[in-house]
FIGU-911507 format. One line per 4 residues: number of its first residue (from 0); their letters; for each residue z negated, x, y of N, C-alpha, C. Coordinates in Angstrom, 1 decimal, decimal comma. Each point is the difference from the previous one (the first is absolute). Example, Ala and Ser with C-alpha at 12.3 -4.5 7.8 and 13.67 -1.06 7.14 Angstrom:
# FIGU-911507
0> as> -7,8 13,2 -5,7 0,0 -0,9 1,2 0,0 0,9 1,2 ~ 0,7 -0,4 1,1 0,0 0,9 1,1 -0,8 -0,8 1,1
***
This chain:
# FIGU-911507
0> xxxx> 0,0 0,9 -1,2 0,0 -0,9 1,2 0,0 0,9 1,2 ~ 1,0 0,2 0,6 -0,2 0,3 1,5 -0,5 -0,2 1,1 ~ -0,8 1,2 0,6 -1,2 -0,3 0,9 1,1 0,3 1,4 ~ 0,1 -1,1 0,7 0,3 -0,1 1,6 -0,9 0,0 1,1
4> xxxx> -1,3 -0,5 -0,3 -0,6 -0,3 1,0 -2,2 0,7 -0,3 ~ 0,0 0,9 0,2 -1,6 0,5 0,1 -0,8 0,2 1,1 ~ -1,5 -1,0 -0,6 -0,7 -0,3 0,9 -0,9 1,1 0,5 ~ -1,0 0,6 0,8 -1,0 1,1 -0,1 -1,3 -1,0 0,9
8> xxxx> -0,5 0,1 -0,6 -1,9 -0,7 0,8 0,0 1,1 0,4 ~ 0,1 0,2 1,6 -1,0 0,9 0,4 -1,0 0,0 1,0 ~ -1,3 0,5 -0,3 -1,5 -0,1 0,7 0,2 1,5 0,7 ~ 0,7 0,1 0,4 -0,6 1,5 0,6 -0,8 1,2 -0,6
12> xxxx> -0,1 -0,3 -0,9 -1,3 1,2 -1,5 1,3 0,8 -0,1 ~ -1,1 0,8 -0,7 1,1 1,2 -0,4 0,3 -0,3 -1,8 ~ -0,4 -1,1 -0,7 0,7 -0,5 -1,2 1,1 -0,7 0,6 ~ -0,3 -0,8 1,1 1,5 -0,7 0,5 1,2 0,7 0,6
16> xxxx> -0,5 1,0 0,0 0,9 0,9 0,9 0,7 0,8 -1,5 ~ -0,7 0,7 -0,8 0,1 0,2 -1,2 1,4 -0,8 -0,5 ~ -0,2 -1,6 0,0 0,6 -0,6 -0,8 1,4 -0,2 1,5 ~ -0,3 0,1 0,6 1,1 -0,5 0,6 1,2 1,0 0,5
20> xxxx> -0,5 1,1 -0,4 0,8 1,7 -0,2 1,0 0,0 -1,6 ~ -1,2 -0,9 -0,7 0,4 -0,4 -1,3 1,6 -1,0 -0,1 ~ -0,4 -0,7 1,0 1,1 -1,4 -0,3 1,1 -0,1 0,8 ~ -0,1 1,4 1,3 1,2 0,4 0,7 1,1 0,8 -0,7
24> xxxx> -0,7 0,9 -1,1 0,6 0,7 -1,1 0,7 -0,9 -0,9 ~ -0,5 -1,0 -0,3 0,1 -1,3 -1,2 1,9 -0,4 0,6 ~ -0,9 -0,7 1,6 0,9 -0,4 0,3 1,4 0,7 0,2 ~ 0,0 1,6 0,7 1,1 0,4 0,4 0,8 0,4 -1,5
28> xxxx> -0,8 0,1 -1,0 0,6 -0,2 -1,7 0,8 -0,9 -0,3 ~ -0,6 -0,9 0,3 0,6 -1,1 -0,9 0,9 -0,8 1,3 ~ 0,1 0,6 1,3 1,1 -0,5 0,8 -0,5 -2,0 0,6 ~ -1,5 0,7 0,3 -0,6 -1,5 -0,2 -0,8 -0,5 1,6
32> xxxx> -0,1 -0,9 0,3 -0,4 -0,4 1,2 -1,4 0,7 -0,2 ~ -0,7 0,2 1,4 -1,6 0,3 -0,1 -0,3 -0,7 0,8 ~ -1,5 -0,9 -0,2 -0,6 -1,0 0,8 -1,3 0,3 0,2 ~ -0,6 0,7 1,2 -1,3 0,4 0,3 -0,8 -1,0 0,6
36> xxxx> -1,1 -0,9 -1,1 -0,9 -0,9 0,3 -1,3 0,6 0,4 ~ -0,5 -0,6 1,3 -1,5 0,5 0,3 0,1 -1,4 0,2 ~ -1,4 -0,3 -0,6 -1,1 -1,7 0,1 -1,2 0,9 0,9 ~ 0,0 -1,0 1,0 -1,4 0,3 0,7 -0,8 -1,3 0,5
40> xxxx> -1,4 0,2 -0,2 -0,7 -0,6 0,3 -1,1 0,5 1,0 ~ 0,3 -0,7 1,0 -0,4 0,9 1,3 -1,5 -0,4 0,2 ~ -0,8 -0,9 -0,3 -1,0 -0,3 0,5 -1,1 0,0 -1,0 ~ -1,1 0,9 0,0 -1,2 -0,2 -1,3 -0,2 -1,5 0,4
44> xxxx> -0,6 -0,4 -0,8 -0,5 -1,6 0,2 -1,2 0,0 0,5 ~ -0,9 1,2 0,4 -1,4 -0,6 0,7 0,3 0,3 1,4 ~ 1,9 0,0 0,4 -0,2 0,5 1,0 0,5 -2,0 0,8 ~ 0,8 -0,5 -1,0 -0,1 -1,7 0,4 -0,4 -0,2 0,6
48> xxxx> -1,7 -0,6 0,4 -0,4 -0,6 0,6 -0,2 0,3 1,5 ~ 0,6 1,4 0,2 -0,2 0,7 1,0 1,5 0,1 1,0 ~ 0,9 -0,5 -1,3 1,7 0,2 1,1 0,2 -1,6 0,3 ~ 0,8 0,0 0,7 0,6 -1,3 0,5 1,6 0,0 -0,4
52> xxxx> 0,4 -0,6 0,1 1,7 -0,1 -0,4 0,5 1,0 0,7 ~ 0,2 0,4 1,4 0,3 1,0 1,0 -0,2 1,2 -0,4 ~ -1,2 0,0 -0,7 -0,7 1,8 -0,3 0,4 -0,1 -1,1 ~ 0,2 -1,2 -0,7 0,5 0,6 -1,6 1,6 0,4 -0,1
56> xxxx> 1,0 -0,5 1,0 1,6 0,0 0,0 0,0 1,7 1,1 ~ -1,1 0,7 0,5 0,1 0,9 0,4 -0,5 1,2 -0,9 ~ -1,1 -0,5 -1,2 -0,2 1,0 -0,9 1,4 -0,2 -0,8 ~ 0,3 -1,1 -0,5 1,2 0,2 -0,9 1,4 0,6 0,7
60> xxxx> 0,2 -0,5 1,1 1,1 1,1 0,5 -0,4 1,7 0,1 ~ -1,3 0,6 0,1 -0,2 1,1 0,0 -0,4 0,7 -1,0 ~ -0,2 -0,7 -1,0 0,0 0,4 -1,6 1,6 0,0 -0,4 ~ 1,0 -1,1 0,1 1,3 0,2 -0,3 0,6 0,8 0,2
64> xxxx> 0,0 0,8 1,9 0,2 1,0 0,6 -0,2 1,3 -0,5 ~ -1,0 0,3 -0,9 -0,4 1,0 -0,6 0,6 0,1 -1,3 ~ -0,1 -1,2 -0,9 0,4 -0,1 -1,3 1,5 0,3 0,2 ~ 0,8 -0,1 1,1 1,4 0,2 0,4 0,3 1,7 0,3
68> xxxx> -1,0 0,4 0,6 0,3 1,6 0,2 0,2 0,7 -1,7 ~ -1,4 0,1 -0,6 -0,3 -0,6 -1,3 1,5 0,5 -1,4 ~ 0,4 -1,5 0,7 1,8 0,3 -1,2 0,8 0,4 0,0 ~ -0,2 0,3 1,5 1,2 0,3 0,9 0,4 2,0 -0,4
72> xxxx> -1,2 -0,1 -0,8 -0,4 1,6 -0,1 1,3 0,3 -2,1 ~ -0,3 -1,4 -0,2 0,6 -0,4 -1,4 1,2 0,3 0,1 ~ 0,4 -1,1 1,2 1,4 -0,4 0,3 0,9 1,2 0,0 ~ -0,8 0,7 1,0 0,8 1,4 0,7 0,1 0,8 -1,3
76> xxxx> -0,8 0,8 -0,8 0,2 0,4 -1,3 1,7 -0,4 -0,8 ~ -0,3 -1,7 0,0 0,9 -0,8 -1,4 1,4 0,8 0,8 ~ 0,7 -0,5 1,3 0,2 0,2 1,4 0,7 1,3 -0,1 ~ -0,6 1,0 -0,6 0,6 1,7 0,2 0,7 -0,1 -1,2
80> xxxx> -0,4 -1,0 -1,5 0,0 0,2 -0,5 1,2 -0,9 -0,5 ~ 0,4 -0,3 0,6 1,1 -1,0 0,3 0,1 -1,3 -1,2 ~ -1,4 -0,4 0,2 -0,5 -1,0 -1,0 0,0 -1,4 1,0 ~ 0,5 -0,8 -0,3 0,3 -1,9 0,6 -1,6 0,0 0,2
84> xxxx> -0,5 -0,1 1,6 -1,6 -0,2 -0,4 0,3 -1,4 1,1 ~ -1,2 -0,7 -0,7 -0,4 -1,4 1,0 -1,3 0,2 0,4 ~ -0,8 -0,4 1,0 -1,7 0,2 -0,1 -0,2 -1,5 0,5 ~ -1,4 0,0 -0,5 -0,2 -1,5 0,4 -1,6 -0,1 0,0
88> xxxx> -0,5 -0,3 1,0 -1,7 -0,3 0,4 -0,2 -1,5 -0,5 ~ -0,6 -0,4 -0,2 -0,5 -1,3 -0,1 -1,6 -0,2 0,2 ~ -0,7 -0,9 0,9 -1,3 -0,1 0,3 -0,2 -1,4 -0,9 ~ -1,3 0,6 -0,9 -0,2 -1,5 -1,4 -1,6 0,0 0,1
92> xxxx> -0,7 -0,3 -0,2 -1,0 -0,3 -0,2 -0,9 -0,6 -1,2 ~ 0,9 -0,3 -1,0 0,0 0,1 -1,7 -0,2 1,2 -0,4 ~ 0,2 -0,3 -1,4 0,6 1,4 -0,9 0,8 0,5 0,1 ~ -0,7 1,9 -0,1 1,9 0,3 0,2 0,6 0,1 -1,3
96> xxxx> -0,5 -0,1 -0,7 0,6 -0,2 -1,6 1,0 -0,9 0,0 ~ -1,0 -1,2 0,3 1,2 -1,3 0,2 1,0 0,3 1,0 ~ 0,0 0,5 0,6 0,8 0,4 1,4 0,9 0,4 -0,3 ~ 0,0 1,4 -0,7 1,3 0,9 -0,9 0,5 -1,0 -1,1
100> xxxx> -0,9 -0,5 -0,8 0,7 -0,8 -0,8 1,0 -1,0 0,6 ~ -0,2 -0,6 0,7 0,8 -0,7 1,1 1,0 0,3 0,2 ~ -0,2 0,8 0,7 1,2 0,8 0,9 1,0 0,2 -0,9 ~ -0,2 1,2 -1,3 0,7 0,1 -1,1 1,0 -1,0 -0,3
104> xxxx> -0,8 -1,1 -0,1 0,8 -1,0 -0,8 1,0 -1,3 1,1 ~ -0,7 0,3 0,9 1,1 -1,2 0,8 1,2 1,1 1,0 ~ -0,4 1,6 -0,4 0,8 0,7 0,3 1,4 0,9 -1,0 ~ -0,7 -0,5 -1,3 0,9 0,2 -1,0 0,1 1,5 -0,3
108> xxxx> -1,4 0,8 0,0 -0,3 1,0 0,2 0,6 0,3 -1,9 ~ 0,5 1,6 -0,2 -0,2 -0,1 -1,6 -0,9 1,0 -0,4 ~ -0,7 0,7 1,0 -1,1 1,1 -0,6 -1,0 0,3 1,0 ~ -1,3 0,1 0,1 -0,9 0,0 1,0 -0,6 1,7 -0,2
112> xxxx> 0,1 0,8 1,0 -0,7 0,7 0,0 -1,7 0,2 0,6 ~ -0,7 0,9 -0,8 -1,4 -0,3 0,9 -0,8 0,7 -0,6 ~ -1,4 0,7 1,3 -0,6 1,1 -0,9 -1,5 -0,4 -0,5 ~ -0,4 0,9 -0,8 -1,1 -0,5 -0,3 -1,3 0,9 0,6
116> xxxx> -1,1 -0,4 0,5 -0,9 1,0 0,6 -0,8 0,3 -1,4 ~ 0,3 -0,5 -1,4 -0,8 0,7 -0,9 -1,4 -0,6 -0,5 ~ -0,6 -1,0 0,6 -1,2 -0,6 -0,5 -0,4 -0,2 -0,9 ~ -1,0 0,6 -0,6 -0,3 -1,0 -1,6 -1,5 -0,5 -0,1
120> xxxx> -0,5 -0,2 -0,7 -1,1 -0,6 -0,3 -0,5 -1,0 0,9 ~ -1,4 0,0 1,0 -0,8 -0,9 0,5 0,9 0,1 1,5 ~ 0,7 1,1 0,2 0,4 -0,3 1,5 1,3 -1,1 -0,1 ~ 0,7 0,3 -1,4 1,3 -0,8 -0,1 -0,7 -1,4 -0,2
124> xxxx> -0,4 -0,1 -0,4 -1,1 -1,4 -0,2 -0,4 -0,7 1,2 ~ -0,6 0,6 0,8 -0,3 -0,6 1,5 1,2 -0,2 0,6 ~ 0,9 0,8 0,2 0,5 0,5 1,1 1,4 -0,8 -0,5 ~ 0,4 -0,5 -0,8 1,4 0,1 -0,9 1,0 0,8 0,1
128> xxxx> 1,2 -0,1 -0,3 1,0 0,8 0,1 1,1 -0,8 0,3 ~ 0,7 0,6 1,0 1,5 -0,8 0,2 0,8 0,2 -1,1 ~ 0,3 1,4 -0,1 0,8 0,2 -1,2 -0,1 -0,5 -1,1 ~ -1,2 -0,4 -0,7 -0,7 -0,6 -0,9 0,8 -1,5 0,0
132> xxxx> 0,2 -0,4 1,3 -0,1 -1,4 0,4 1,5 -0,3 -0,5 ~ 0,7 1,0 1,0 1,7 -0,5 0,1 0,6 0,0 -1,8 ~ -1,1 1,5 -0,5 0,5 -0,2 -1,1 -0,1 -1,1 -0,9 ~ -1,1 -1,0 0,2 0,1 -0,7 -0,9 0,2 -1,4 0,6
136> xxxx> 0,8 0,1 1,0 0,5 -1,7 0,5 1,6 0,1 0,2 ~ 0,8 1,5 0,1 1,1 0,3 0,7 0,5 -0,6 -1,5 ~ 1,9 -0,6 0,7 0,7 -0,6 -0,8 1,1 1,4 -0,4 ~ -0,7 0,7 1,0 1,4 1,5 -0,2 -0,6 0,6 -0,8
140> xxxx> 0,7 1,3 0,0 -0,7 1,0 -0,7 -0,9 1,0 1,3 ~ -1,1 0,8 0,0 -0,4 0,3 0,6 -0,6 1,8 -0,2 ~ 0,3 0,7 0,5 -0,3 1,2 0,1 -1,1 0,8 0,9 ~ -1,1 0,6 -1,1 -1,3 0,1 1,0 -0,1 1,5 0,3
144> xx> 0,0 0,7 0,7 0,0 1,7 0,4 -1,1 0,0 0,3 ~ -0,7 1,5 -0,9 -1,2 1,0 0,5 0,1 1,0 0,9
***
């Protein structure tokens, strides 16, 4: 089955960065579009009661702003590399699991790239794991980089 279109989650970590060094290579291989997803969720929640709609569309424009410099660091890479790059911010306030999963599928994505920060035991337990996540909800196939 031929891969056209690969997605990369990227958080700005250096597994995301990891994987998304990963899937510019993938991509400029296999002659395949690259799609650089950052999900941000700009506001802790105990900060709520404290913003108003005004302060909250000014934290989320200046969280966007940032998550844009961010990919833009991806883009330029894919870019030299003369890899098809798209980037795309989205502000969600869900899961970002569900969020990639999403995206993937109403975007007709055929392979997701994404890294893993490595957690195991009681921290993976509290804390969960995205990669964990996408892996086991994604309808694609999905690729996890160390």
């Amino acid at each position: 089955m031929p891969i056209s279109k690969v997605l990369v989650a990227f958080d700005g970590s250096k597994p995301s960065l990891n994987a998304s060094n990963y899937a510019i290579d993938f991509a400029k291989k296999n002659e395949a579009e690259l799609i650089v997803l950052r999900i941000v969720s700009p506001v802790p929640y105990s900060q709520f009661e404290y913003a108003n709609v005004g302060r909250l569309r000014e934290i989320e424009k200046a969280e966007k702003d940032k998550a844009e410099l961010d990919i833009d660091k991806v883009k330029q890479k894919a870019t030299e590399n003369k890899v098809n790059v798209k980037t795309e911010v989205l502000i969600k306030y869900t899961s970002v699991v569900k969020e990639i999963v999403e995206y993937a599928e109403s975007n007709k994505i055929d392979l997701i790239v994404l890294g893993s920060r490595g957690m195991t035991g009681f921290k993976k337990l509290l804390l969960g794991s995205v990669a964990n996540g996408v892996v086991t909800y994604s309808r694609c196939p999905v690729l996890v980089v160390k």
